[in-house]
C-alpha positions as CSV (number, residue, x, y, z in Angstrom):
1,X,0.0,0.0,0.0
2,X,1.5,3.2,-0.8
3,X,2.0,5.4,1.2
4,X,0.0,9.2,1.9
5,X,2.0,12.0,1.2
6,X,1.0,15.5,2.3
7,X,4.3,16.9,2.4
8,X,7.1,16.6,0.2
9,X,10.4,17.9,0.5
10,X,13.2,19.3,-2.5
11,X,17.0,19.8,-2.0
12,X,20.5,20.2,-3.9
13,X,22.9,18.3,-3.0
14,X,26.9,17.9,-4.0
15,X,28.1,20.3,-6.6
16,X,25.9,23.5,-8.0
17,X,24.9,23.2,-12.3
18,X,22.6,25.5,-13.8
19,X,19.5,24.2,-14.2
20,X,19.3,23.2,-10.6
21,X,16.8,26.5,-10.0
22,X,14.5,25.5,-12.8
23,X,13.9,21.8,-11.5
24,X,13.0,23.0,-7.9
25,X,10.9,25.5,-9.7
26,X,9.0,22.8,-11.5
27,X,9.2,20.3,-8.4
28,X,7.4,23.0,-6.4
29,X,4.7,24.7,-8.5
30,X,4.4,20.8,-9.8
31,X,3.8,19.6,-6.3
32,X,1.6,22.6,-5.5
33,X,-0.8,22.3,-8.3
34,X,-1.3,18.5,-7.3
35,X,-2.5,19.8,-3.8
36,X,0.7,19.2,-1.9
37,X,2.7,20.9,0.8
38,X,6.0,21.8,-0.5
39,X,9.2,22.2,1.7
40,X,12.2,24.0,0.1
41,X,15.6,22.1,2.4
42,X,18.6,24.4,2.0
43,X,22.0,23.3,1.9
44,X,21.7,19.6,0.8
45,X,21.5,17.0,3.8
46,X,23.8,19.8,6.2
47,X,20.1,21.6,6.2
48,X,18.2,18.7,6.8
49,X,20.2,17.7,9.6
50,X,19.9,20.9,10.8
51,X,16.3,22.0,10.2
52,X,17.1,24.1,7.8
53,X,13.6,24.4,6.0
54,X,11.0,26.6,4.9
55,X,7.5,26.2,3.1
56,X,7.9,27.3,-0.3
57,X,4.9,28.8,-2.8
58,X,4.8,29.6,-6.2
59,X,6.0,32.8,-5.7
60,X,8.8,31.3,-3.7
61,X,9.9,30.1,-7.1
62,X,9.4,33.0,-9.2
63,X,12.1,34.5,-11.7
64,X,14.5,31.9,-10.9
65,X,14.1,30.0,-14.3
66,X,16.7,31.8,-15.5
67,X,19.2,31.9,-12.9
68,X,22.6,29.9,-12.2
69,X,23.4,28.1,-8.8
70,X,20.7,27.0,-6.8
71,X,18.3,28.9,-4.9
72,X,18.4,26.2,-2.1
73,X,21.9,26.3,-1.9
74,X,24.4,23.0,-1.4
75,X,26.9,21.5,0.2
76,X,28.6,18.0,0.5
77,X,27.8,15.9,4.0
78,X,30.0,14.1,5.3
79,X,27.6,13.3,8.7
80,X,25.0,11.7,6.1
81,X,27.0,9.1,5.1
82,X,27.1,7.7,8.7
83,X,24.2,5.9,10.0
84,X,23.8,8.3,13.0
85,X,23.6,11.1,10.5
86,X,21.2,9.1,8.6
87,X,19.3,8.5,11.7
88,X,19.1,12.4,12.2
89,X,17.9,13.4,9.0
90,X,15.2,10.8,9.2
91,X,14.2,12.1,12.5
92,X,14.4,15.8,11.4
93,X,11.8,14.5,8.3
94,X,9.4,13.1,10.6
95,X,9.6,16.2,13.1
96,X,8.8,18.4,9.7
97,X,6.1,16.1,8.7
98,X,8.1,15.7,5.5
99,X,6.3,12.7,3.8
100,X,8.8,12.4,0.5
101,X,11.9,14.2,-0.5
102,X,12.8,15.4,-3.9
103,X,16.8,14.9,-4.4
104,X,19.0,16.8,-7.3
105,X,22.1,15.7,-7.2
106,X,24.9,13.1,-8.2
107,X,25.5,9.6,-7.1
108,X,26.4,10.5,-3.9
109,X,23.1,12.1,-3.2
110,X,21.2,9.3,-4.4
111,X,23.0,7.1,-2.0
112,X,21.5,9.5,0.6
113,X,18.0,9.5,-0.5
114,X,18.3,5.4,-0.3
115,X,19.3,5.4,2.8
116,X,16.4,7.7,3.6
117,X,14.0,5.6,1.8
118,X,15.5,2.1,3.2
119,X,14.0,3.9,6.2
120,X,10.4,4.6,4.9
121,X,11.0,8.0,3.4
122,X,9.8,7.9,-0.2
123,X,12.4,9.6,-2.3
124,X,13.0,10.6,-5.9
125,X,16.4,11.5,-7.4
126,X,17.6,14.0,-10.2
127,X,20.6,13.8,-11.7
128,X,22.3,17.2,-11.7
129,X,25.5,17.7,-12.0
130,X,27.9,18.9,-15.0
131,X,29.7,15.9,-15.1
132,X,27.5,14.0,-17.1
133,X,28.4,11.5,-15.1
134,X,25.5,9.4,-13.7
135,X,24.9,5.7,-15.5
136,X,21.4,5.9,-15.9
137,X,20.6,9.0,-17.3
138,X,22.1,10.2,-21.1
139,X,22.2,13.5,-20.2
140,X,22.5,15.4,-16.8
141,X,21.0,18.7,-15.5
142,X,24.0,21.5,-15.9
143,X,25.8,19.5,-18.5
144,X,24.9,21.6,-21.7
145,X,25.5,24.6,-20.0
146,X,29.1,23.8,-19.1
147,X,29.7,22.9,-22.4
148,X,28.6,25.8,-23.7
149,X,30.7,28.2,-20.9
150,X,34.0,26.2,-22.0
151,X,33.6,26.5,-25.9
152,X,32.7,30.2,-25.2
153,X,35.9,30.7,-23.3
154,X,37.9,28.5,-25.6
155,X,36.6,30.2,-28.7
156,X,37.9,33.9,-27.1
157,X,41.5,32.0,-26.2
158,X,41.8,30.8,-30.0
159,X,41.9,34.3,-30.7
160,X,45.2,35.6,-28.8
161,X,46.4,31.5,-29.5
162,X,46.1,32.7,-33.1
163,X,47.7,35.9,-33.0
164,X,50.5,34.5,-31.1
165,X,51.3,31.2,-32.7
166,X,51.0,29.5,-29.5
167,X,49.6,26.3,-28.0
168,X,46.5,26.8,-25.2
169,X,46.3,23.8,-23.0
170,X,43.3,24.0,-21.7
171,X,41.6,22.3,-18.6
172,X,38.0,22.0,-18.5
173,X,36.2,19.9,-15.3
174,X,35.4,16.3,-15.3
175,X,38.1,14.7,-12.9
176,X,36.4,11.2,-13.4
177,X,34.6,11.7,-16.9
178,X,35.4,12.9,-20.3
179,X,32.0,13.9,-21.4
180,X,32.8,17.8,-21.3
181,X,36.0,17.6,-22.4
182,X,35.4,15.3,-25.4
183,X,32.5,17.3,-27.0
184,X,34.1,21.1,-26.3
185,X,37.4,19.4,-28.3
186,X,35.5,18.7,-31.0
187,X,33.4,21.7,-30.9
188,X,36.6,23.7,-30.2
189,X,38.7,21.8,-33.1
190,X,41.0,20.8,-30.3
191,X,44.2,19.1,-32.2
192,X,44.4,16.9,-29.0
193,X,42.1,15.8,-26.3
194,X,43.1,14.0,-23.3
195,X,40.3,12.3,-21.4
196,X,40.8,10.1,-17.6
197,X,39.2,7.0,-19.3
198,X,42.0,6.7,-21.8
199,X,45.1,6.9,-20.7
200,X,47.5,8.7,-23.3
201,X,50.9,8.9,-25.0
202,X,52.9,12.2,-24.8
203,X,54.7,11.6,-28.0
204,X,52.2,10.3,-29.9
205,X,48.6,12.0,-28.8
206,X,50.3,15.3,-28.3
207,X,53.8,16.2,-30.2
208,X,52.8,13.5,-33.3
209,X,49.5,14.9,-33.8
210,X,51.1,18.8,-33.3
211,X,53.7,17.9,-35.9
212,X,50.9,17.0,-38.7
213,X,49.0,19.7,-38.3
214,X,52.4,21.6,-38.6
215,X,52.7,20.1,-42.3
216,X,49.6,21.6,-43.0
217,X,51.0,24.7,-42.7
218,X,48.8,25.7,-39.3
219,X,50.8,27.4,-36.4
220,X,48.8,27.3,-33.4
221,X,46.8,24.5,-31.1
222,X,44.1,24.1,-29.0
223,X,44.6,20.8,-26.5
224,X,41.9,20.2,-24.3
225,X,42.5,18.1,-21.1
226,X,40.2,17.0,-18.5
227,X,41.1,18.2,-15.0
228,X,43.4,14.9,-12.8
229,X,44.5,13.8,-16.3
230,X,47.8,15.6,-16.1
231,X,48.1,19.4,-15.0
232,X,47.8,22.1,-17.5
233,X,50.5,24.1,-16.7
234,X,52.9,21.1,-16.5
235,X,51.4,19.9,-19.7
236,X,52.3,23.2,-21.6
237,X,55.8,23.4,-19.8
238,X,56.4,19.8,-21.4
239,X,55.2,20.7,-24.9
240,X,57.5,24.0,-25.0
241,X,60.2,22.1,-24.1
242,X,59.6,19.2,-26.4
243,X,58.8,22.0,-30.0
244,X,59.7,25.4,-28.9
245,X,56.2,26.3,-29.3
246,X,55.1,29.0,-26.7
247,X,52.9,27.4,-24.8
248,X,50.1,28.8,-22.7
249,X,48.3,26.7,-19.5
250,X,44.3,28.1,-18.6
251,X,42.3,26.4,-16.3
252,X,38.3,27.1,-16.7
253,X,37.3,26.1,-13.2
254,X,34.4,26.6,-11.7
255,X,33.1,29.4,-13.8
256,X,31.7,26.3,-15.8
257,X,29.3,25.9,-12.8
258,X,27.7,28.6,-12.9
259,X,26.2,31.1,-15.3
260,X,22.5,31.2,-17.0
261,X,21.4,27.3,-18.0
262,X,20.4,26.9,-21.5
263,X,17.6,26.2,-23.1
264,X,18.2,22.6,-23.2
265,X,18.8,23.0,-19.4
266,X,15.7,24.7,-18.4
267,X,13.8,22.2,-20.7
268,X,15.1,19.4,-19.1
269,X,15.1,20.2,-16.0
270,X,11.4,21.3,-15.8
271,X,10.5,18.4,-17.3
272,X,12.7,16.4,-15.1
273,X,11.1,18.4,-11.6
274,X,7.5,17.3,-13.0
275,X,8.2,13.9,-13.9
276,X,9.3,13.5,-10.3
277,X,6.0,15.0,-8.9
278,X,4.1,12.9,-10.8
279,X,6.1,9.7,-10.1
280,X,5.0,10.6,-6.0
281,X,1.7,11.2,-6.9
282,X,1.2,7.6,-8.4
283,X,2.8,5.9,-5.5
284,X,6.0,5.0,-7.1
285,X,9.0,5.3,-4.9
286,X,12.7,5.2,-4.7
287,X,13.1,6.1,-8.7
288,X,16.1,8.1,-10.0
289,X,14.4,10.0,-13.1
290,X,16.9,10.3,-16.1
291,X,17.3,10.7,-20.2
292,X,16.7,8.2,-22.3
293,X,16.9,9.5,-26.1
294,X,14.0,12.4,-26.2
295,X,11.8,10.6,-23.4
296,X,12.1,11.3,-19.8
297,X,12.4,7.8,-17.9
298,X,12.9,6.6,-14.5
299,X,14.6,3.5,-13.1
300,X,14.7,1.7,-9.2
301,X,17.5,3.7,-7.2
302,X,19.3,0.7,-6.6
303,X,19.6,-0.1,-10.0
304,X,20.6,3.4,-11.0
305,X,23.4,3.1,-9.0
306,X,24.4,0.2,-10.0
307,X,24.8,1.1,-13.5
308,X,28.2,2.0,-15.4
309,X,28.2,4.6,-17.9
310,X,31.3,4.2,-20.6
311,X,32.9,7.2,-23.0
312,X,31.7,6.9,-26.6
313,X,34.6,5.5,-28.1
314,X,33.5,6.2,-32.0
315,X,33.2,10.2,-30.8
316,X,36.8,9.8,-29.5
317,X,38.1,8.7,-33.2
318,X,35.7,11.2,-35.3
319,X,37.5,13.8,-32.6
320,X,40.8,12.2,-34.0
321,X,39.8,12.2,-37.6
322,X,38.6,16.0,-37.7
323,X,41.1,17.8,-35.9
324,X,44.5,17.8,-37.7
């Protein structure tokens, strides 16, 4: 028998990506229109811990659409991954009369909202981070968006690269996945690309493939690299030393967090927030809701997590092919 739900909860959890502010907009007015009592939890499981909670209304969601970070703020917790932590954010639920939580976030989250559930709080995950990086789900709230901040930034570096004759090694975020730095090096016509899932060659994925373009008669290079790969700066101090070429390190950072998600962001994200609504509303439980082609799907939390995502490996070669 499922259970009632009067009041739901929504958090953020783990690391900010635009699009976060549209899916709690859509979670809330979603879960008002339905007749339910909607509790906004700042600062991820930290706030619920620490009763950290207001009631939220549709104004309480108005002109955020648009708008990077997350309203709700976030943070990591280490005290929720402990059974007594666990134990507190449970009783904090049941002292709100928080019924269900709504949980955007990562892996890491998830595991969170399990434990919560495991417990007899229904949960439903969202998988928002810029990573890309959760198995179950194509595509990830934030991830477009960082895409689009790192070619923009690129695209403006190509310029002095250009003017200069010089060799930009840039490093874009992604410390455990490619997915951002694979599709900004082809977007960017990065000569090189170096990804954690493959490991590389210094001789022949960076100076080889600098010395044909070379032939062509082209001067300067773009060489993207995802961040714990190898360090930018000691990347371009190896390939000055190894060709002479001045050689320029630029590490993006965190401005890819943050800035005003994209269409494709807002999109997804709204329809991401309502799909999770809905899913409470029909008495299914314990779902991370993810990408599937165009559809929005859901799958058992357990399973979710047990999933294993892998780098496209025909996108790494086309990258190759294109690039010289």
């Amino acid at each position: 028998m499922a259970k009632e739900i009067k009041t739901i909860g929504v958090l953020t959890s783990g690391g900010d990506a635009p699009g976060m502010n549209a899916a709690v907009r859509a979670i809330v007015r979603a879960g008002i229109s339905k007749g339910y009592r909607m509790m906004g939890i700042q600062r991820g499981y930290n706030g619920l811990i620490n009763g950290e909670v207001y009631e939220m209304n549709v104004r309480s969601v108005s002109e955020i659409i648009h708008r990077g970070g997350t309203i709700l703020y976030t943070a990591r917790c280490l005290e929720f991954k402990t059974k007594e932590g666990q134990a507190k954010g449970l009783a904090r639920c049941k002292e709100l009369g928080i019924d269900a939580l709504v949980v955007i976030g990562g892996d890491g989250s998830f595991m969170g909202a399990r434990a919560l559930a495991n417990q007899g709080i229904p949960c439903i995950g969202l998988p928002g981070t810029i990573d890309n990086d959760i198995a179950c789900s194509e595509y990830t709230i934030g991830y477009d968006t960082a895409m689009n901040t790192a070619v923009e930034a690129i695209d403006k570096l190509r310029d002095t690269t250009q003017s200069h004759d010089r060799c930009s090694v840039v490093e874009v975020m992604g410390h455990h996945a490619g997915y951002i730095a694979l599709n900004v090096g082809i977007a960017t016509g990065a000569v090189a690309v170096l990804l954690p899932e493959i490991p590389f060659d210094f001789e022949r994925d960076i100076l080889e493939r600098m010395r044909q373009t070379q032939v062509t008669g082209k001067k300067h290079f773009i060489i993207i690299v995802s961040e714990g790969v190898v360090g930018a700066q000691e990347l371009a101090n190896q390939i000055q030393a190894a060709t002479g070429v001045d050689s320029r390190a630029t590490v993006l950072g965190h401005i890819q967090r943050g800035g005003s998600p994209t269409v494709r962001d807002r999109v997804n994200a709204s329809l991401m927030g309502y799909h999770a609504i809905d899913l409470l509303d029909k008495g299914i439980y314990n779902r991370v809701v993810a990408v599937s082609g165009d559809k929005i799907v859901d799958y058992d939390v357990n399973v979710a997590l047990s999933m294993h995502k892998t780098i496209d490996r025909d996108m790494i070669e086309i990258a190759k092919a294109i690039s010289i």
